[in-house]
C-alpha positions as CSV (number, residue, x, y, z in Angstrom):
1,X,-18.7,-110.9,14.1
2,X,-17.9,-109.5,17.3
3,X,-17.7,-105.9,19.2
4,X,-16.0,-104.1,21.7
5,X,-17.3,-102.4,25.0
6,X,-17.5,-99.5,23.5
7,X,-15.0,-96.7,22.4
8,X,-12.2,-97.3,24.4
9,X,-13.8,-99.3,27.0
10,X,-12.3,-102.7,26.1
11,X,-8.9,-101.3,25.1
12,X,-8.3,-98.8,27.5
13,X,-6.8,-100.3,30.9
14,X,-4.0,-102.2,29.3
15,X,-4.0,-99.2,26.5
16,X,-2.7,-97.0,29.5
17,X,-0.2,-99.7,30.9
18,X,1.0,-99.1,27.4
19,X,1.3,-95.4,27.3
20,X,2.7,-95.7,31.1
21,X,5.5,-98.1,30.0
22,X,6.4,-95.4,26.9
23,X,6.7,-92.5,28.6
24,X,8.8,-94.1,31.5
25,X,11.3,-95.6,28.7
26,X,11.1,-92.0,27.3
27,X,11.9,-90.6,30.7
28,X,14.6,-93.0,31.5
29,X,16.5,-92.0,28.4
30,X,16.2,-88.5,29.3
31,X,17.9,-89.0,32.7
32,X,20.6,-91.2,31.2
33,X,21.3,-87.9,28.6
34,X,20.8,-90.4,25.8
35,X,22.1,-90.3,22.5
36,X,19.8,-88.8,19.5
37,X,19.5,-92.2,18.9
38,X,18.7,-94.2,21.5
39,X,16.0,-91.5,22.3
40,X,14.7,-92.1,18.5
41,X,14.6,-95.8,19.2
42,X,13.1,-95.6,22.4
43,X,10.1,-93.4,20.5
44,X,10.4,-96.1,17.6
45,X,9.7,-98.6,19.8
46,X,6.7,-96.9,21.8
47,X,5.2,-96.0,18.5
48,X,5.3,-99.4,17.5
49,X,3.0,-100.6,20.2
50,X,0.3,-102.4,18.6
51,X,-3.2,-101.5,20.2
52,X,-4.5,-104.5,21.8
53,X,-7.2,-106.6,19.8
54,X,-10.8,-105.9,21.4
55,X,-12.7,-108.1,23.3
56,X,-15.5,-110.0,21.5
57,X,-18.9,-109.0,22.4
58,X,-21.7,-111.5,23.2
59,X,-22.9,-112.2,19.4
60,X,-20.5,-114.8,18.9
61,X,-22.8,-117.7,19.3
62,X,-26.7,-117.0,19.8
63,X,-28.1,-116.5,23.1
64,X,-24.9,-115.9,25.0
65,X,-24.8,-112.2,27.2
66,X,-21.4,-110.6,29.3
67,X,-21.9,-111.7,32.8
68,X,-20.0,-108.7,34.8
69,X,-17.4,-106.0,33.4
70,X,-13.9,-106.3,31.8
71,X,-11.4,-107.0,34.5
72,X,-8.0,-105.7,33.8
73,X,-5.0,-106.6,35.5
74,X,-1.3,-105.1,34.8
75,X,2.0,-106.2,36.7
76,X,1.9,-107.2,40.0
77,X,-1.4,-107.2,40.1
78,X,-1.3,-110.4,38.2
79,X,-1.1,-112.4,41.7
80,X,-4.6,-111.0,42.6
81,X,-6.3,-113.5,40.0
82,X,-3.9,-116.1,39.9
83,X,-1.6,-116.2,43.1
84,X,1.0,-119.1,42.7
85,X,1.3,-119.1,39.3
86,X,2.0,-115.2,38.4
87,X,5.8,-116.0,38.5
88,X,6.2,-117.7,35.5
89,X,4.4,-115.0,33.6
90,X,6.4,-111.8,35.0
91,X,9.3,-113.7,34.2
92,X,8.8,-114.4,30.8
93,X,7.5,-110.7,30.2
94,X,4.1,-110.2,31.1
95,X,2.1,-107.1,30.0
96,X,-1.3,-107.6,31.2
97,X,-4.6,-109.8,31.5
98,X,-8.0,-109.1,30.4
99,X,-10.8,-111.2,31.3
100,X,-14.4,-111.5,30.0
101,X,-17.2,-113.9,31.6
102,X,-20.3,-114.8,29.6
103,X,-23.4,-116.2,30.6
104,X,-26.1,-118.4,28.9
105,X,-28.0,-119.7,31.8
106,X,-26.2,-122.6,33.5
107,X,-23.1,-122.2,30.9
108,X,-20.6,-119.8,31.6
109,X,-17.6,-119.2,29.3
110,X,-14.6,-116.9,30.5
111,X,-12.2,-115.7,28.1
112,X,-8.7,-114.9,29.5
113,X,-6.5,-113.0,27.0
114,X,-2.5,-113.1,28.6
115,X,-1.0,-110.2,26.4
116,X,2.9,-110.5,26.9
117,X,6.2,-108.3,25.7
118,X,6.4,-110.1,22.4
119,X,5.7,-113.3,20.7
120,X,8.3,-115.2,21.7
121,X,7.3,-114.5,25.5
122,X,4.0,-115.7,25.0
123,X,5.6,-118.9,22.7
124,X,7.2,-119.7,26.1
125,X,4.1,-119.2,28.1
126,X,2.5,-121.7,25.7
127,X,5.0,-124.3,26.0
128,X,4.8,-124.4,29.5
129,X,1.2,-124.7,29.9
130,X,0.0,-126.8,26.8
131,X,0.7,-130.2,28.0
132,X,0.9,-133.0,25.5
133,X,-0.5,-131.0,22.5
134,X,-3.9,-131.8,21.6
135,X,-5.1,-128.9,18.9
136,X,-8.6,-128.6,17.9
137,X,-8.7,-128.2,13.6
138,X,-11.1,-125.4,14.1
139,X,-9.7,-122.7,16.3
140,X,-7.6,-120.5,13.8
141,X,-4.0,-120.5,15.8
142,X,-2.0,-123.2,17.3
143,X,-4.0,-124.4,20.2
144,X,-3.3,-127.2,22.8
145,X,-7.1,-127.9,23.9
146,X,-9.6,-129.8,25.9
147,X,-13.9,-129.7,26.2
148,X,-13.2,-127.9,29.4
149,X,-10.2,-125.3,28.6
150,X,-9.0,-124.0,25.2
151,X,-5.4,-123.2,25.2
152,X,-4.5,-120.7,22.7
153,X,-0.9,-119.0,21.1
154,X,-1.1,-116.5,18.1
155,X,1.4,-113.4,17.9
156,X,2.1,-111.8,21.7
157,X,-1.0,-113.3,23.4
158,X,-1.2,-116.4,25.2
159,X,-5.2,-117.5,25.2
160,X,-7.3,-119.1,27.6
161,X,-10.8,-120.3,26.9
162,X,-12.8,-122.2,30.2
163,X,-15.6,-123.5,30.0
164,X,-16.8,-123.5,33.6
165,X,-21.0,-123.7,33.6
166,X,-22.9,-125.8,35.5
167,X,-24.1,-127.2,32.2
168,X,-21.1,-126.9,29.8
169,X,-21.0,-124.8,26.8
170,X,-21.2,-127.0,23.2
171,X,-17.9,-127.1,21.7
172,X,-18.9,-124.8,18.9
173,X,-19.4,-122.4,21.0
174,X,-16.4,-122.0,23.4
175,X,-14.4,-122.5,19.1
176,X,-16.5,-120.1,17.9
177,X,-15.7,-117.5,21.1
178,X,-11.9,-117.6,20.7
179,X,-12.0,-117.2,17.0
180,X,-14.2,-114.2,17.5
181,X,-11.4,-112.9,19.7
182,X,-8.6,-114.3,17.4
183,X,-9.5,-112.8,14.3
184,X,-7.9,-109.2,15.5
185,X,-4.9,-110.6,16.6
186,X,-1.8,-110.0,14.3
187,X,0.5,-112.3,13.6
188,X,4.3,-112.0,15.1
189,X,7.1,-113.6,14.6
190,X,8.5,-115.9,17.4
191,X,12.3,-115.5,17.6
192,X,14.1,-118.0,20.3
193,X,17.0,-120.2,20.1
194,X,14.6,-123.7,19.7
195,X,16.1,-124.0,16.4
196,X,19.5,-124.5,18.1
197,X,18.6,-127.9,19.1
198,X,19.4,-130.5,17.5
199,X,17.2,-132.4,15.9
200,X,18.8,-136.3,16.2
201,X,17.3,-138.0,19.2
202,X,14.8,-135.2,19.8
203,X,11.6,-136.4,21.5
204,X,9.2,-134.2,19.8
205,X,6.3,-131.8,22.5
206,X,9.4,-132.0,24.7
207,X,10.9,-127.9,23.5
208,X,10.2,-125.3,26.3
209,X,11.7,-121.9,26.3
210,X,13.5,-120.6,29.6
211,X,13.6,-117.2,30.9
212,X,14.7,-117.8,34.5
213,X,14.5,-119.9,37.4
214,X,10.7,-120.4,37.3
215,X,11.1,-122.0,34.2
216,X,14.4,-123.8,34.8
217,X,13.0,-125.3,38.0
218,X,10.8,-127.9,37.4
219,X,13.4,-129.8,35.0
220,X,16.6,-129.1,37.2
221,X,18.2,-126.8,40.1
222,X,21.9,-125.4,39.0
223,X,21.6,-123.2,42.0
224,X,20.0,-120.0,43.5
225,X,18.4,-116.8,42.1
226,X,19.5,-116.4,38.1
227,X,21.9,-118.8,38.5
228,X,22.4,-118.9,34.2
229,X,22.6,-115.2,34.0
230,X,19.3,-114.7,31.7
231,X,19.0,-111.4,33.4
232,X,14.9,-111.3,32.3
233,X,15.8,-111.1,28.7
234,X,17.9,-114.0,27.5
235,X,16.2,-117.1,25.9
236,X,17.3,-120.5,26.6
237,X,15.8,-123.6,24.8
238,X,15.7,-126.8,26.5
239,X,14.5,-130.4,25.6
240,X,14.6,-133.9,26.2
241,X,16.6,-136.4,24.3
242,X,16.4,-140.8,23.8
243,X,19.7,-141.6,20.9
244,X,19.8,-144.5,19.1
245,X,21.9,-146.3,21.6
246,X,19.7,-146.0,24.6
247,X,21.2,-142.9,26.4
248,X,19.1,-140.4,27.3
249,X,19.6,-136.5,29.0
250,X,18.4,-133.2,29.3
251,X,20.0,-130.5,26.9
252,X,19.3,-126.9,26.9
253,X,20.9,-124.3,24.9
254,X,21.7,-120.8,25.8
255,X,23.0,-118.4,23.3
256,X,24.1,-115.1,25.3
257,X,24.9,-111.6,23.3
258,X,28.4,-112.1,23.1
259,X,31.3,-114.7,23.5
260,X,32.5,-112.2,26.9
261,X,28.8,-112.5,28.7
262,X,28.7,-116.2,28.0
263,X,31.7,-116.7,29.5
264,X,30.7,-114.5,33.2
265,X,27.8,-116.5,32.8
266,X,29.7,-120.0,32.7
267,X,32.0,-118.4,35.6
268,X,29.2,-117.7,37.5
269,X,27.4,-120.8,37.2
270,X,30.4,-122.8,38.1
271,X,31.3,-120.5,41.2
272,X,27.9,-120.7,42.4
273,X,26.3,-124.1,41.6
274,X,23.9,-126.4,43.8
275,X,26.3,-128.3,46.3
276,X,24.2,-131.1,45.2
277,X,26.1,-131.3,42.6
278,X,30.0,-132.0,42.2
279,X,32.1,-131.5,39.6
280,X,33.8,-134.5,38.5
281,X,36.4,-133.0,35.4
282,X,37.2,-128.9,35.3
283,X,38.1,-127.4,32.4
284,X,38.5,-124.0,30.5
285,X,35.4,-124.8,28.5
286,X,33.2,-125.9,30.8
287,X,32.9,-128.7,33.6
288,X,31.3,-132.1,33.8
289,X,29.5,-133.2,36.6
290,X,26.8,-135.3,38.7
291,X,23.6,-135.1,40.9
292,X,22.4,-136.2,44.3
293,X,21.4,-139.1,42.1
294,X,24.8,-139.7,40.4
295,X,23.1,-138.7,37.2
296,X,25.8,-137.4,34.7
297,X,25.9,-133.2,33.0
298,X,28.3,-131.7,31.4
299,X,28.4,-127.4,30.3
300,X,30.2,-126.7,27.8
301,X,31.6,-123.4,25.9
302,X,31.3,-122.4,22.5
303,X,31.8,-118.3,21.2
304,X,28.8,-117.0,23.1
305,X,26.9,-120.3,23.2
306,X,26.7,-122.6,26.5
307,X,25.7,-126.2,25.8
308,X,24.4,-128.0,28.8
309,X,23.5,-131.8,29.4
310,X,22.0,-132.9,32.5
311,X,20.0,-135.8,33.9
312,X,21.9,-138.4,31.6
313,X,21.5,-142.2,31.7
314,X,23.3,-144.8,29.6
């Protein structure tokens, strides 16, 4: 069993961020003069909100009290709590954090709950950060964990559990704390293009989502700023390959909304790439070319789809 703070203590701060972000959409339609429609979706969409799950009070394991008050952060703020890594979150769609110590003598346990715009955000939060994946059977959502640090995915929240005491907490009870918090959170589909990728010579734990060039950067630099035209709201799915015959690459998918912005996006990939890299064949569907490394890519076009390869060895 489990509690909140309180009527509306727990929920309130990002409950707010919520209502803020609604009645700015609302607004925004307004000063566009929106259609009837559009202004019905937009109110669709704000009613659909879901209320975020409340944060478990200290009876999840015996003995254990809340060491300090809920700490709430929303948007920029994020960099206050954890400067140099805020970047990836924003870009993937961050919503807000909630955070919750507890105390049992030396052990402390600190729940950090990353709520994001939707499940497939906090799917490519999860990738990111899980490592290789090492689930523990008894938390109750996919989970990539450790003694020291549960790592959590279920619906639009991205989960953290640390166990940071002096004298740790047992594993029970840093399992039984984020199953207190994860039985109010609702399940939500995940929809990305990782299904796009093919499945022959795919090393599985290898899948990461890509949102922009926080993402994209630690596998490979195309260039500067958006430099694949995601725009904050396009999905790419990347992983890594071994075929049969030894070769090996990069390949990451990006399906755009239509055949006309996937081909802007190849034209402005092409006019803008990394002069690291030099295009060895040009051609109306897409260029091949290598690295500083004379590692071999290739982009190519399909409808709305672009297909790139990059990093390959024979």
């Amino acid at each position: 069993m489990y509690g909140s703070d309180g009527p509306g203590r727990g929920r309130r701060p990002a409950r707010i961020a919520e209502i803020a972000a609604c009645a700015g959409l609302l607004a925004s339609t307004a000063l566009i003069a929106a259609s009837p429609v559009e202004t019905g979706r937009a109110r669709i969409a704000c009613q659909t909100v879901p209320a975020p799950p409340p944060i478990p009070g200290p009876d999840f394991a015996p003995g254990w009290a809340k060491s300090g008050p809920l700490r709430t952060f929303t948007g920029q703020d994020l960099f206050n709590q954890i400067d140099g890594g805020a970047e990836l979150f924003l870009e993937f769609g961050f919503a807000a954090l909630r955070l919750q110590a507890y105390g049992r003598g030396q052990a402390e346990l600190v729940l950090n709950v990353y709520e994001m715009e939707g499940a497939s955000s906090a799917l490519g939060v999860y990738l990111m950060k899980m490592g290789r994946e090492t689930p523990f059977p008894e938390i109750a959502a996919r989970n990539s964990s450790e003694e020291v640090q549960l790592t959590i995915l279920k619906g639009r929240y991205f989960i953290l559990v640390d166990n940071l005491g002096d004298v740790p907490a047992s594993k029970a009870e840093t399992v039984a704390l984020a199953n207190a918090f994860l039985s109010g959170v609702m399940d939500e589909p995940a929809s990305t293009p990782l299904d796009a990728l093919p499945a022959e010579g795919r090393v599985p734990g290898s899948e990461r989502l890509i949102r922009g060039a926080y993402g994209l950067q630690p596998y490979f630099t195309f260039g500067e700023g958006d430099i694949l035209s995601l725009s904050g709201r396009i999905f790419g799915a990347l992983a890594e390959y071994r075929m049969p015959g030894g070769a090996s690459f990069m390949r990451l998918i990006v399906p755009y909304p239509d055949p006309a912005a996937a081909v802007a996006a190849l034209a402005h990939l092409k006019a803008n790439l990394d002069p690291y890299l030099k295009i060895t064949r040009d051609r109306p569907d897409g260029f091949d070319f290598v690295d500083y490394q004379s590692k071999r890519g290739t982009v190519g076009l399909a409808g709305a789809v672009l297909d790139i390869r990059f990093g390959g060895r024979d």
